[in-house]
C-alpha positions as CSV (number, residue, x, y, z in Angstrom):
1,X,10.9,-8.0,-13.5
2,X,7.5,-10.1,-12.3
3,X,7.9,-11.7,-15.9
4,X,11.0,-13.8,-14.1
5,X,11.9,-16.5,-11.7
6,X,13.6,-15.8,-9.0
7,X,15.4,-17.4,-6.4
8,X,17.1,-17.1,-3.0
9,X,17.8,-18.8,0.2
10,X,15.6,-18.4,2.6
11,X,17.3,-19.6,5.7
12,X,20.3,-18.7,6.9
13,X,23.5,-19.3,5.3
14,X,25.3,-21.3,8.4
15,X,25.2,-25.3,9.1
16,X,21.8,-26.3,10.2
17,X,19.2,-29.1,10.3
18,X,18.1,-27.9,7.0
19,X,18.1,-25.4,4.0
20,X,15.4,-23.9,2.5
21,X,15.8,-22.9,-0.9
22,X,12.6,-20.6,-2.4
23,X,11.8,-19.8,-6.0
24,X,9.0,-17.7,-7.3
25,X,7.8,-16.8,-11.0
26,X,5.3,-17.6,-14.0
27,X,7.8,-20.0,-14.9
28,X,8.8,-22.1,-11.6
29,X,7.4,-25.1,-12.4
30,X,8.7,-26.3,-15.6
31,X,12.1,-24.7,-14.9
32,X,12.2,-26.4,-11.4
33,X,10.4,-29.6,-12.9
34,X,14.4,-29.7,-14.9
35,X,16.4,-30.5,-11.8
36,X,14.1,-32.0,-9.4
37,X,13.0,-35.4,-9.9
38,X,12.3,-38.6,-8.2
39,X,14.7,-41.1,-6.4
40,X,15.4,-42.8,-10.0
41,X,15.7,-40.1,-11.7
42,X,12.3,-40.1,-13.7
43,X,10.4,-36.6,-13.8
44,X,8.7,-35.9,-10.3
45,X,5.3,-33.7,-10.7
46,X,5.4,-30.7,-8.7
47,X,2.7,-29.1,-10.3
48,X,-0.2,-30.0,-7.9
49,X,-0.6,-27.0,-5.6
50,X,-0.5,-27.4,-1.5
51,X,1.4,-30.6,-1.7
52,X,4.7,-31.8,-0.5
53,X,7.1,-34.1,-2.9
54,X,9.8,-36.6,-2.1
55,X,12.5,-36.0,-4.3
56,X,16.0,-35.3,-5.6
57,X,17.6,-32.2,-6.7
58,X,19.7,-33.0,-10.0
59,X,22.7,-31.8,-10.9
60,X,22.8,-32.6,-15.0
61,X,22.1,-36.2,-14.4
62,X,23.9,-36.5,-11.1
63,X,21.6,-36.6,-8.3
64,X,22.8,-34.2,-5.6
65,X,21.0,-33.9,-2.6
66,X,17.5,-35.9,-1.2
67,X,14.8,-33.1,-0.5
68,X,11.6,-32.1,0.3
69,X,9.9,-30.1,-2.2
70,X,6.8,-27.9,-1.3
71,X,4.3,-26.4,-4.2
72,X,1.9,-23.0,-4.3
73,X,0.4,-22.4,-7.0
74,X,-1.0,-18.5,-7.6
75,X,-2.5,-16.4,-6.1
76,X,-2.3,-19.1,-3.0
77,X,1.2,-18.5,-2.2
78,X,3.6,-15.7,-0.1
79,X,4.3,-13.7,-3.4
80,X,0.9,-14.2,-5.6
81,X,2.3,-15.9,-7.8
82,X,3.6,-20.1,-8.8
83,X,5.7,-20.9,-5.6
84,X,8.1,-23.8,-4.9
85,X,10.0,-23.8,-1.9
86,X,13.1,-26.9,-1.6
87,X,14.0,-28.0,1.6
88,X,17.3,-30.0,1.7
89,X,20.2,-30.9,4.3
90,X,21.5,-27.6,6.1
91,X,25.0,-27.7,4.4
92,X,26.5,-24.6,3.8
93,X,28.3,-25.9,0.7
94,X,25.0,-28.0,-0.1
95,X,22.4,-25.1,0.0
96,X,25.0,-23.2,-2.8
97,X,25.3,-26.0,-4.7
98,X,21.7,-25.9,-5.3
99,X,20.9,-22.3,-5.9
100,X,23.6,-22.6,-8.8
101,X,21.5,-25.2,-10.1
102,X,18.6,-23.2,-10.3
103,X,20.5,-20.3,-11.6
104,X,22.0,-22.2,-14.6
105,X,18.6,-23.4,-15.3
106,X,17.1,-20.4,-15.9
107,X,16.3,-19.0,-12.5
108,X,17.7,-15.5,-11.6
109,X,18.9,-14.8,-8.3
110,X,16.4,-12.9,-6.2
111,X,17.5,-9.3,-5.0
112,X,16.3,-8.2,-1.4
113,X,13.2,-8.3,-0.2
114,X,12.2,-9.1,-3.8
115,X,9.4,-12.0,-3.1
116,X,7.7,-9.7,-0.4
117,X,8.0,-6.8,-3.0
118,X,6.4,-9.4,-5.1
119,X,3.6,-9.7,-2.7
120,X,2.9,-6.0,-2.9
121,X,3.0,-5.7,-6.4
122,X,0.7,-8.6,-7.1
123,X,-1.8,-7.0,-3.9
124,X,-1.4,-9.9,-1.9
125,X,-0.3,-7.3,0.9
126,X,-0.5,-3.4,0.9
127,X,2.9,-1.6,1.6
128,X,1.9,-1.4,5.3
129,X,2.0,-5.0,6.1
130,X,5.0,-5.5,3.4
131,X,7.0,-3.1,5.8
132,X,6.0,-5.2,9.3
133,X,7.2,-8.0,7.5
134,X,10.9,-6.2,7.9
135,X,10.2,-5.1,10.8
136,X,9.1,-8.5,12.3
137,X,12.5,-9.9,11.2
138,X,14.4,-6.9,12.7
139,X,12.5,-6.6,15.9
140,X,14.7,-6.9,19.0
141,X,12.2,-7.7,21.5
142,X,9.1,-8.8,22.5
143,X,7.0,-5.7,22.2
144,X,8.5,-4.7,18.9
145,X,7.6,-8.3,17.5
146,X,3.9,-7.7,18.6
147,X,3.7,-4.4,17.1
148,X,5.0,-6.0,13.6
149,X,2.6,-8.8,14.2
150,X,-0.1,-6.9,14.6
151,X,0.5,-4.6,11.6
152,X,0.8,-7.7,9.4
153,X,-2.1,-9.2,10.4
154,X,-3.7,-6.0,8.8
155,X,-4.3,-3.3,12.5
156,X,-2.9,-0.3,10.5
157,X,-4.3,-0.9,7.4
158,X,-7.8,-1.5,8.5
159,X,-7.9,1.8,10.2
160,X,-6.7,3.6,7.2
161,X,-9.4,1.8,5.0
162,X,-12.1,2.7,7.6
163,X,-10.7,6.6,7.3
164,X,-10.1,6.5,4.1
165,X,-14.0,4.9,2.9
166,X,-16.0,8.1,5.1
167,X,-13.7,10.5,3.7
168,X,-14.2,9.5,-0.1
169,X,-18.1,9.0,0.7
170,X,-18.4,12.2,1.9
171,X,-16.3,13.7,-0.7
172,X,-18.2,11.9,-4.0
173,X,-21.4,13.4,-2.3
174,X,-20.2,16.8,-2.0
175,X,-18.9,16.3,-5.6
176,X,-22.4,14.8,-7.1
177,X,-24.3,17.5,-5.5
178,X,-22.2,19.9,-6.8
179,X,-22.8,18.5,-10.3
180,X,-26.5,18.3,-10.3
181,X,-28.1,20.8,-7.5
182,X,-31.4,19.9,-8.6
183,X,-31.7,16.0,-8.0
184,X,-29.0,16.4,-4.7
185,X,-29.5,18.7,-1.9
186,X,-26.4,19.3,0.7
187,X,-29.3,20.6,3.0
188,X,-28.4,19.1,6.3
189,X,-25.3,17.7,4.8
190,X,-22.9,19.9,7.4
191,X,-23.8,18.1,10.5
192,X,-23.0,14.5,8.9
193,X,-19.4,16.1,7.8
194,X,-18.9,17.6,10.7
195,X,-19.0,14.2,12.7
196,X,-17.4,12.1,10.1
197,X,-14.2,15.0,9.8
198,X,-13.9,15.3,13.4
199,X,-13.9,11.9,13.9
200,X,-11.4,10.7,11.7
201,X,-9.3,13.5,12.6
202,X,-9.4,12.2,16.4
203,X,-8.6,9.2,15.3
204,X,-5.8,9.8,13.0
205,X,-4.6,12.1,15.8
206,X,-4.3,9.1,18.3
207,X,-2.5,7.3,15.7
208,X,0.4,9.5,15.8
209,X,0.0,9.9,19.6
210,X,1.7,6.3,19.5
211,X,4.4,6.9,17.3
212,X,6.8,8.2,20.1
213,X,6.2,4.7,21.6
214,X,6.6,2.6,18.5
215,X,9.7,4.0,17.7
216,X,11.1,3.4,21.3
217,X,9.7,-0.3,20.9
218,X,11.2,-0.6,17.6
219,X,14.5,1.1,18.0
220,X,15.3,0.7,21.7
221,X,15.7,3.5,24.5
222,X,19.1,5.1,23.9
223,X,20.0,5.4,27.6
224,X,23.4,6.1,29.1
225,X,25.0,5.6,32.2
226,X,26.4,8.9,34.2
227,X,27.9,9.6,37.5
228,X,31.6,9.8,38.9
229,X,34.3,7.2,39.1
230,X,34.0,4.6,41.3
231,X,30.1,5.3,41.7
232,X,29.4,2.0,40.5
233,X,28.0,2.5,37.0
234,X,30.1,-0.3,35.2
235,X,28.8,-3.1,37.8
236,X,25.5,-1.1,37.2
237,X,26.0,-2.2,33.5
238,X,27.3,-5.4,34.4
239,X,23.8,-6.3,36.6
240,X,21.6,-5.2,33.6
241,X,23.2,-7.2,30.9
242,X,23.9,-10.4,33.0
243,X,27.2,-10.7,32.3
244,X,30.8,-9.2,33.3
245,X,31.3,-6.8,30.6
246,X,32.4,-4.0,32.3
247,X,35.9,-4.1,33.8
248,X,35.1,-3.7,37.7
249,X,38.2,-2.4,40.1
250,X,38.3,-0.8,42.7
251,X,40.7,2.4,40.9
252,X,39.0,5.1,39.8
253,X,39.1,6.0,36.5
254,X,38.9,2.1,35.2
255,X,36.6,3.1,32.5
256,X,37.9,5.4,29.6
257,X,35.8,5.1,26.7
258,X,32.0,4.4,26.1
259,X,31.2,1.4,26.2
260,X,27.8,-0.1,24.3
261,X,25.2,-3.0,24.8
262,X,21.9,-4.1,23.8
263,X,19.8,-5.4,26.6
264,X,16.0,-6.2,26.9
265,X,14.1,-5.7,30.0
266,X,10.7,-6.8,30.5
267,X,10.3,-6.8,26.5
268,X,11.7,-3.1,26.4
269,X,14.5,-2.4,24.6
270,X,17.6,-0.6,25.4
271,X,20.8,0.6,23.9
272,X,23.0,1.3,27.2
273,X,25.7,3.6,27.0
274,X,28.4,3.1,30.8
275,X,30.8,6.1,30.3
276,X,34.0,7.4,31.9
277,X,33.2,8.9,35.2
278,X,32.9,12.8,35.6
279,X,35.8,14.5,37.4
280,X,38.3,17.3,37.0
281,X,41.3,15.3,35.8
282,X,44.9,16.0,34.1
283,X,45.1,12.4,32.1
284,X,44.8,13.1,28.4
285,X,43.3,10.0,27.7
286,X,40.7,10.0,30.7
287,X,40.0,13.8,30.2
288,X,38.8,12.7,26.1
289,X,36.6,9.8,28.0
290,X,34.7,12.6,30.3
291,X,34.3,14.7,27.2
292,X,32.4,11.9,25.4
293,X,30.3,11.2,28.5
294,X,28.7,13.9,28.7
295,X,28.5,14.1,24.6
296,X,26.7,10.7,25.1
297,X,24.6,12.0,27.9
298,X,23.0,15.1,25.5
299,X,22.2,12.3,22.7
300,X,20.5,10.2,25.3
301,X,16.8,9.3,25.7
302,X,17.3,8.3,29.1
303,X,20.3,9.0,31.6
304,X,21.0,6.8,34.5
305,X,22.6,9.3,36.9
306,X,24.8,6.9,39.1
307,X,25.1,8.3,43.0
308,X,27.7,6.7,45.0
309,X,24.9,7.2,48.6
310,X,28.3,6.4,51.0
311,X,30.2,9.7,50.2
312,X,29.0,12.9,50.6
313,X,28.2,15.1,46.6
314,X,31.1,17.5,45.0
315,X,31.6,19.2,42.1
316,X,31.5,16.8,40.3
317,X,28.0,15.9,41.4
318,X,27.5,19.7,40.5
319,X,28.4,19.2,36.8
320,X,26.7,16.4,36.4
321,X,23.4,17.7,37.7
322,X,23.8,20.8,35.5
323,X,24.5,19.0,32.4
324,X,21.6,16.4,32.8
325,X,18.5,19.4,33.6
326,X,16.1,19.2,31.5
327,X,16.3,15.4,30.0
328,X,14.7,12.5,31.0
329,X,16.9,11.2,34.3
330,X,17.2,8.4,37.1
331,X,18.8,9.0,39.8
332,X,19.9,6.2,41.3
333,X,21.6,5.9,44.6
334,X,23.9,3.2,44.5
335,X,25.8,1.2,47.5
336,X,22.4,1.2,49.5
337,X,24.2,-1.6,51.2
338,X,26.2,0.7,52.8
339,X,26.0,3.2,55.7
340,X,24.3,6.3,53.2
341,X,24.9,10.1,53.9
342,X,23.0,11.6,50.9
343,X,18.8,11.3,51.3
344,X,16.7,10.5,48.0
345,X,14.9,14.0,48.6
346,X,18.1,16.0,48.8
347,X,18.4,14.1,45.6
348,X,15.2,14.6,44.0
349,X,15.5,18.4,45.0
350,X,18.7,19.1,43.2
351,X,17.8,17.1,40.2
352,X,13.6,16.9,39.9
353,X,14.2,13.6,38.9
354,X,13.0,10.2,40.2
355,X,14.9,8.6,42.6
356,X,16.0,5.0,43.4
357,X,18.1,3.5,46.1
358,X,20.0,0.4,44.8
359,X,22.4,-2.0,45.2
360,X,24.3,-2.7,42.0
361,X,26.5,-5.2,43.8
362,X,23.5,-7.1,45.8
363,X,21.1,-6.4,42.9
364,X,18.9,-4.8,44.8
365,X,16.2,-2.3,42.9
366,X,16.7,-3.1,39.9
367,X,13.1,-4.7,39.5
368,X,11.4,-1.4,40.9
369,X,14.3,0.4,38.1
370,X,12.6,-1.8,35.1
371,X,9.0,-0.8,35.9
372,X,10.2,3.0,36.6
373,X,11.9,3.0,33.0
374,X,8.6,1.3,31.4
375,X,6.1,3.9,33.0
376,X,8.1,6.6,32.3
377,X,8.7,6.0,28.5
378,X,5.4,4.3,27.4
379,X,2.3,5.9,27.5
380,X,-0.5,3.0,28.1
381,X,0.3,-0.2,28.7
382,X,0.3,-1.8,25.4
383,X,-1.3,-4.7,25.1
384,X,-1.8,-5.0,21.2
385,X,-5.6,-6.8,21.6
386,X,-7.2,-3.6,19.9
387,X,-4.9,-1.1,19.7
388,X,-2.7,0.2,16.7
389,X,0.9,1.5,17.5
390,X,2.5,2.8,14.6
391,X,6.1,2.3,14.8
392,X,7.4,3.2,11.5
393,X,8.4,7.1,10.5
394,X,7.7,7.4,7.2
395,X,4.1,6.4,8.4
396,X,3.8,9.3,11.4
397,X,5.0,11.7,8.8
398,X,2.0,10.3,6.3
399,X,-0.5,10.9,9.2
400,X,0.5,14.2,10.1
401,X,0.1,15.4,6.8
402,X,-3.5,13.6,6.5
403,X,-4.5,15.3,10.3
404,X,-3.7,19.0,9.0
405,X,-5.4,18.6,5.8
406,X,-8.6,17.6,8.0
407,X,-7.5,20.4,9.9
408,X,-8.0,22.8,6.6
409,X,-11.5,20.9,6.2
410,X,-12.4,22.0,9.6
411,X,-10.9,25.6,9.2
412,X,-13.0,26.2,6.2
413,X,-16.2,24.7,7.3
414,X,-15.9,27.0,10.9
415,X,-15.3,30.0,8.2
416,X,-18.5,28.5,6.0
417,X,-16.5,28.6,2.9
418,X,-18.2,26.9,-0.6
419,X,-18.4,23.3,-0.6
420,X,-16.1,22.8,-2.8
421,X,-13.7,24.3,-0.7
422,X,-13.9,20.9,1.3
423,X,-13.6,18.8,-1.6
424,X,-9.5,19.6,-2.0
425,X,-8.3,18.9,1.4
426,X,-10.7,15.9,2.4
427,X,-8.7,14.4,-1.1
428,X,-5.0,15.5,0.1
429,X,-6.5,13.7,3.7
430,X,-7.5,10.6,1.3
431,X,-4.3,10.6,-0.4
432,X,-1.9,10.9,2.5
433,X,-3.6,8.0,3.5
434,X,-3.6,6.0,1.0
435,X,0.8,6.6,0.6
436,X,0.5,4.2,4.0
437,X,-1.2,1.4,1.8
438,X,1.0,1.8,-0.8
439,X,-1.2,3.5,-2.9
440,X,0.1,6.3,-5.5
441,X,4.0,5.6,-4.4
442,X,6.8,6.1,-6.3
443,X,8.7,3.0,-7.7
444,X,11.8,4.5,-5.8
445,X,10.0,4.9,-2.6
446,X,9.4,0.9,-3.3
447,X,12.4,-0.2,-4.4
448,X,14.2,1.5,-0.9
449,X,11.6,0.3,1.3
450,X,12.3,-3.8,-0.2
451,X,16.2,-3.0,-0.2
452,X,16.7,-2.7,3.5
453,X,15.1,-6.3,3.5
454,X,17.4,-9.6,3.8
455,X,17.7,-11.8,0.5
456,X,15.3,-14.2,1.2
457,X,12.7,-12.0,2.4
């Protein structure tokens, strides 16, 4: 597979200022030297590394489109390798036109995320930084992007290396004296371990502590929006997204069905949920909406409990508070416009939850709702100057494993077990670590990783 050129576009595939067609491989620049050549039509030399060429793409001997063409030559390039990147006019029809030419002239089409599994493969990046590369192009907001950011520029990996290099030192000096007693002495050896075990283990341990947050940064903060008809959750909805999505009447029972948006506050992420409201009712149809309310409200990682302040709590009210004990909950006591007759501690007693008042309609509290839902779902404020968030799962997982094989290392050296005792968890710790890098991975664990990338990528 690294024996051929490929190619792909690497911008998007709609009508823009310009295209930009990329091609990577031991062979690029003779195959591309075929169909790109100067405004006459003589050969162009691409071959000179760091440099941008005026030029034509060729289609047989027809010239087809006027371009810009941009040389790397290896290892000073994206994938490692001889890189030549075409930027021409941001035709739909154009940009095709020439990835056929460089397919008929010997240039396969790139599959996904192939030139930043090229990257890897070549160790231009480790799998850590391949994956932020996704992740940067996925990311839905601000916090998210700086996360990736930071992991590409090299955060995660260059704890792991840190972990991973006192680990194996310890380890190989275990192992030597075990293999010649008499020229190495572990006398005073325990102390040094000791630190360096407990150590790494407190770090790897505050590694994972950030997990939880990366994945709300990455994925968003499923959060859904409860309360009873004509409480005022839809306008609720309507405030947070800027725009009237929600139908807003005022009949009861407008909404039937969930209904789902993606929203950023403050850099945060979330994927609101507004539902049917909660009531006794005969309606078929409306009955099936308050049934998948409350399914939505048990799958949630943050409920909005929508209080209408002006009317006095029912049963309804009951079933709502009973169905939302126990989860993470705002309670937020909407219509504060009004003339209230329910008190946020009457609330905050029946519930345990935080409590707002607002004013969906006037907009009022919904700054003081974006900083509760921020300080409630991350931990520190993250400000990504010196701290690593890890955001992906696979690489939690990874440092859970490595944390309770330190955990065996400690065990054993508490119960003053042999040496060599140490010797096989301290290299499971090494190992888990090193999966994170990309070290000692399976080629399918690779080839799924690159496949959720775009083409292009």
């Amino acid at each position: 597979m690294l024996s051929d050129t490929i190619c792909a576009l690497a911008t998007a595939a709609v009508e823009s200022g310009i295209g930009i067609i990329r091609m990577s491989g031991p062979e690029v620049i003779p195959l591309a030297s075929k169909f790109i050549r100067s405004r006459s039509g003589k050969p162009l030399d691409i071959s000179e590394t760091h440099r941008i060429r005026y030029g034509y793409v060729y289609d047989g001997e027809n010239p087809l489109d006027e371009v810009l063409v941009m040389t790397m030559r290896a290892p000073k390039s994206y994938t490692g390798e001889d890189t030549v990147e075409i930027d021409c006019h941001g035709g739909v029809l154009m940009m095709q036109k020439i990835l056929e030419v460089c397919i008929r002239n010997g240039i396969r089409l790139a599959e996904p995320g192939e030139f930043t599994k090229r990257a890897f493969l070549n160790g231009r990046i480790d799998l850590s930084e391949a994956e932020a590369v996704g992740d940067i192009i996925t990311s839905q907001n601000e916090l998210a992007l700086k996360a990736s950011v930071s992991q590409l520029r090299g955060a995660v990996s260059d704890q792991i290396k840190k972990y991973r290099a006192r680990i194996l030192e310890d380890d190989a000096y275990i192992e030597a004296a075990l293999d010649d007693p008499e020229h190495i002495s572990l006398d005073g050896f325990y102390d040094k371990l000791k630190q360096d075990v407990d150590e790494v283990k407190a770090g790897v341990d505050r590694l994972i502590a950030t997990a939880d947050d990366g994945r709300l940064l990455r994925e968003g903060i499923r959060t859904v929006i409860v309360g009873k008809p004509n409480a005022g959750k839809s306008s609720l909805l309507n405030v947070l997204v800027g725009t009237d999505r929600a139908i807003v009447t005022d009949i009861a029972g407008t909404t039937r069905d969930t209904l789902e948006e993606q929203i950023n506050l403050s850099g945060v992420s979330l994927s609101i949920v507004d539902t049917a409201g909660i009531r006794k009712t005969e309606d078929t149809v409306e009955k099936i909406g308050v049934d998948r309310a409350l399914k939505a409200a048990e799958e949630a990682n943050l409920i909005l409990y929508v209080v209408d302040a002006s009317v006095p709590l029912d049963e309804s009210d009951d079933k709502i508070i009973d169905s939302i004990k126990d989860k993470k909950c705002i309670v937020l006591m909407n219509k504060s416009d009004l003339k209230t007759v329910i008190s946020e501690k009457e609330m905050h007693d029946r519930t345990g939850s935080p409590v707002l008042s607002i004013s969906a309609r006037a907009r009022d509290g919904i700054d003081a709702l974006e900083n509760l839902i921020r300080s409630m779902f991350y931990h520190n404020e993250i400000n990504f100057n010196d701290q690593v968030v890890i955001t992906s799962a696979r690489h939690k997982a990874l440092l859970q494993n490595a944390s309770a094989a330190l955990r065996e290392v400690q065990k054993s050296m508490e119960a003053q077990m042999p040496e060599d005792f140490y010797t096989i968890d301290l290299m499971r710790a090494y190992a888990e670590l090193g999966y994170i890098l990309g070290e000692e991975v399976s080629e399918d664990l690779v080839n799924e990783i690159f496949a959720k990338f775009c083409m292009g990528k």
